[in-house]
C-alpha positions in Angstrom: -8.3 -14.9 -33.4 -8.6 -15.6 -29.8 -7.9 -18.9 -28.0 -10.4 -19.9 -24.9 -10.2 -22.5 -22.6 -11.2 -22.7 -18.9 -8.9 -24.3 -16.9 -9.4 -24.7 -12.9 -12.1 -22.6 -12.4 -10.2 -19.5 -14.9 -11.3 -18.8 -18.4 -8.4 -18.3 -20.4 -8.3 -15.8 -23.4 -5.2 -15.5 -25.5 -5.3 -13.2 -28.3 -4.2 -15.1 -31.0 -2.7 -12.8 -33.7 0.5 -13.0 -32.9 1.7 -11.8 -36.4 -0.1 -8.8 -36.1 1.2 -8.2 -32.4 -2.0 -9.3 -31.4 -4.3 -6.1 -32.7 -8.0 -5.6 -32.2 -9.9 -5.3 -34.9 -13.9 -5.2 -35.1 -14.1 -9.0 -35.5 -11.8 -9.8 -32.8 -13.4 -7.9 -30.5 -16.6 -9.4 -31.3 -16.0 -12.8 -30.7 -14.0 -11.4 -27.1 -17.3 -9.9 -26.0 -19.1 -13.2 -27.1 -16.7 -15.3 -25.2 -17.0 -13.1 -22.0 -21.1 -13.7 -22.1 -19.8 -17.7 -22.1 -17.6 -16.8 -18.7 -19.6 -14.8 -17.4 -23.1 -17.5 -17.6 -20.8 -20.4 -16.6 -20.8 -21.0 -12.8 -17.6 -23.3 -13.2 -15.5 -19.9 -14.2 -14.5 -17.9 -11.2 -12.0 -15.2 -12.8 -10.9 -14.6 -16.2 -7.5 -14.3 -17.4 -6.6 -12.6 -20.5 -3.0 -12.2 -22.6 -1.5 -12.5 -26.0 0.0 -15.3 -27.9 3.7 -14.5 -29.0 5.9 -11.6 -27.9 3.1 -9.1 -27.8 0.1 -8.8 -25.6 -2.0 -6.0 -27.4 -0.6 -3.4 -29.8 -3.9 -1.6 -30.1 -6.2 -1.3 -33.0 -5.2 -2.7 -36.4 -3.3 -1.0 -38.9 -5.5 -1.8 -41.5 -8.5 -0.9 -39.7 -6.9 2.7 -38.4 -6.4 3.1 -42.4 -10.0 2.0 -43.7 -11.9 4.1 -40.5 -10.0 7.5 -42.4 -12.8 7.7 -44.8 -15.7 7.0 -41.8 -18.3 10.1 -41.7 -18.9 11.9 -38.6 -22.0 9.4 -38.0 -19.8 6.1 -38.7 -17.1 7.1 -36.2 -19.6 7.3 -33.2 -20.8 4.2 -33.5 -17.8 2.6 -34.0 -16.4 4.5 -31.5 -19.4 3.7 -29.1 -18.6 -0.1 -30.2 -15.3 0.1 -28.9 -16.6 1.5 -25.5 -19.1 -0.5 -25.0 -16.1 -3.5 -25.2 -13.9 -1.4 -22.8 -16.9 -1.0 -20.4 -17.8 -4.9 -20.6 -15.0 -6.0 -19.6 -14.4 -3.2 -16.8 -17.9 -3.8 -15.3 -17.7 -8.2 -15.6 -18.5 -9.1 -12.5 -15.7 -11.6 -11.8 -12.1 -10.8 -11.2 -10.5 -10.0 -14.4 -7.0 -10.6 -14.4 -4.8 -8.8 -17.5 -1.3 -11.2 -17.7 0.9 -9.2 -20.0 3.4 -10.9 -21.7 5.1 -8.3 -24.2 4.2 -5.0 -25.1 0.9 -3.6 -24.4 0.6 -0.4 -26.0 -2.1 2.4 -26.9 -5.6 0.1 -27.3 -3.7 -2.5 -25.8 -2.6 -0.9 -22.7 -6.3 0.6 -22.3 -7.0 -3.3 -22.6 -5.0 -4.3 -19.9 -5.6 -1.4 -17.4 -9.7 -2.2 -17.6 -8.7 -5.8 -15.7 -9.3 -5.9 -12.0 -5.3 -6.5 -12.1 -2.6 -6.5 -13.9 0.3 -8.7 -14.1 3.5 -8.1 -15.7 6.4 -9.7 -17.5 9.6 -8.6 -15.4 11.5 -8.5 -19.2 9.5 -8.5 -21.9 6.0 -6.3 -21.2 6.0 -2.7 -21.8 3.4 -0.1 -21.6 2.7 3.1 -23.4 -0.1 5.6 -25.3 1.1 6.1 -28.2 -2.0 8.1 -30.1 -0.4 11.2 -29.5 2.7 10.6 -31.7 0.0 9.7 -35.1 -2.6 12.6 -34.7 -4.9 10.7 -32.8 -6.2 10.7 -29.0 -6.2 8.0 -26.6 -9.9 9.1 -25.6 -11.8 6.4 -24.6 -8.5 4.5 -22.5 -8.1 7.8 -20.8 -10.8 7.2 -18.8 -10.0 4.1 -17.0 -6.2 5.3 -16.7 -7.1 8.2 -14.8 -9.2 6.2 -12.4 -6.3 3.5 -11.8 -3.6 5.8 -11.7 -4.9 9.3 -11.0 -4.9 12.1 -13.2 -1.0 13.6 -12.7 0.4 10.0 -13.4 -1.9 9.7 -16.1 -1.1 13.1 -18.1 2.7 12.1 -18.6 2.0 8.9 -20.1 -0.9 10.5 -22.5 0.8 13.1 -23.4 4.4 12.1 -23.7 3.6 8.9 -25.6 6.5 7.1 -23.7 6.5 3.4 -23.7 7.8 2.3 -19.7 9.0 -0.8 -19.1 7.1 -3.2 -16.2 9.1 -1.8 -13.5 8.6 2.0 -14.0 4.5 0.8 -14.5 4.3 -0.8 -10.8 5.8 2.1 -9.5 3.4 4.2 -10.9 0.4 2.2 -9.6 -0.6 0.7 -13.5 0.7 -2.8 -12.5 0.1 -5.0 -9.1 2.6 -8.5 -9.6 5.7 -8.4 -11.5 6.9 -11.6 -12.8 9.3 -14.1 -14.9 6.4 -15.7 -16.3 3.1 -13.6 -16.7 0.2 -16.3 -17.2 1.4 -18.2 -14.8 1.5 -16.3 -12.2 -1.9 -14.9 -13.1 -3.2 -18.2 -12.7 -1.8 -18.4 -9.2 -3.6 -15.4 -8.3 -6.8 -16.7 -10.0 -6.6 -19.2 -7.4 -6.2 -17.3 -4.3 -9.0 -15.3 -5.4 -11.1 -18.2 -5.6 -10.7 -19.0 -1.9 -13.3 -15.9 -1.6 -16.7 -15.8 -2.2 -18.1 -15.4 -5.5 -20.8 -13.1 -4.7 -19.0 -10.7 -2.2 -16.3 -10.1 -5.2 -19.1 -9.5 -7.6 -21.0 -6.9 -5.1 -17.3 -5.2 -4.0 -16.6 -4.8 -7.8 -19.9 -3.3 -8.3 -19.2 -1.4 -4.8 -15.9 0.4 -6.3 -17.0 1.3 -9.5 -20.0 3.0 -8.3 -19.0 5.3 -5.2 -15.8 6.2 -7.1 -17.2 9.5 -8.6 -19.7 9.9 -5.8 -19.4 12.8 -3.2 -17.9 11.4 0.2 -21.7 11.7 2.2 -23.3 10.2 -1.1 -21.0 7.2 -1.3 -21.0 6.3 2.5 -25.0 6.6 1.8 -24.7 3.8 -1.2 -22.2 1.6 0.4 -24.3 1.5 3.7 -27.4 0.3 1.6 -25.1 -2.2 0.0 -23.9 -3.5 3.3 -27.5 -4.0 4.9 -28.5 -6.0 1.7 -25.3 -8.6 1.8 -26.0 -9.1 5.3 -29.1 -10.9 4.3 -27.2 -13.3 1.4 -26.4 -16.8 2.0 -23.0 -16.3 1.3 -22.9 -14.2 4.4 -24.0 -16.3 6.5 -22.4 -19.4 5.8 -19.4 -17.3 6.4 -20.1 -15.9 9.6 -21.3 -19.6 10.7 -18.3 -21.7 9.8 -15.9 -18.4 11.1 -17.8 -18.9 14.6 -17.3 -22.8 14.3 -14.0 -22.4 13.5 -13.3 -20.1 16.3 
């Protein structure tokens, strides 16, 4: 279901159900969370990179799950719906650079997918990008979240509750995707690389650094982030930097 392989300091995850336009489904995500606790333990990967096999990135959940979850009681349906959060917020919170390359259509589950990644990169031709719950009597509730925060709340209301699918283009304009290009992966694995001429532990601590002041009061989140800057004065990683700037200079 999904293809792994770590090449030049990335690890590589393809969803690989191409006939099924790459869906999620319980299993899937399982062994995707399982995969990430690989990355994330293995010093030789630096960034992960994630896209989809075939002409699809992610279409969102599987048809045949959506179907079996309409007979879930009350009680079922939070925990699977906490399941499916708890995926969301993994891969949000990893603390290396996540890197969405989308290669097709990324749509509902599968644009909340790609807009959890640290950045998204887009097929000039082929990706498109959309919410679709609204159109089937369902609500794009947990993705909402992390849309808002990307894109703001305005920007984030048309595409929720039109349901319109935007092609690559329309989403950089918007703020939803960083690099357009002819050839997705690749290009994600050229940005994989740049980012690996910085240093692992100030991305970790500046990912950690955004998503915690974001919903903090200005006063409170000058507070945090000047804790946070007396405590990566005293890292290694600091200080090997300053020394070799001042040699350098």
């Amino acid at each position: 279901m999904i293809k792994y392989s770590i090449e030049n300091g990335s690890g590589i995850l393809i969803l690989n159900r191409p006939e099924k336009r790459n869906a999620l489904h319980p299993e899937m995500i399982k062994q995707f969370v399982e995969i990430l606790n690989l990355a994330e333990k293995n010093d030789k990967v630096k960034t992960v990179i994630i896209s989809g096999e075939g002409k699809s990135f992610c279409s969102g959940a599987d048809l045949d799950y959506l179907n079996s979850i309409r007979d879930l009681n009350i009680s079922d349906n939070i925990a699977d719906s906490e399941n499916l959060s708890e995926f969301f917020l993994r891969i949000y919170n990893f603390p290396k650079p996540t890197i969405a390359a989308v290669n097709g259509a990324a749509i509902a589950g599968g644009c909340g997918l790609a807009s959890v990644c640290d950045f998204i990169v887009a097929d000039r031709i082929n990706a498109k990008f959309g919410y679709s719950e609204v159109k089937i009597g369902f609500i794009p509730a947990i993705v909402s979240a992390f849309l808002i925060k990307k894109i703001g709340e305005g920007k984030a209301k048309h595409l929720l509750l039109s349901g319109e699918v935007i092609n690559a283009v329309a989403a950089k304009e918007i703020g939803l995707v960083n690099y357009l290009s002819d050839n997705a992966l690749n290009e994600a694995i050229t940005i994989s690389q740049k980012l690996m001429l910085n240093s692992d532990f100030s991305m970790h601590v500046t990912k950690k650094l955004i998503n915690n002041i974001a919903g903090l009061g200005i006063e409170e989140a000058v507070k945090y982030s000047a804790n946070l800057n007396a405590i990566t004065r005293t890292s290694s990683d600091f200080r090997d930097g300053i020394e070799k700037f001042l040699n350098k200079k």
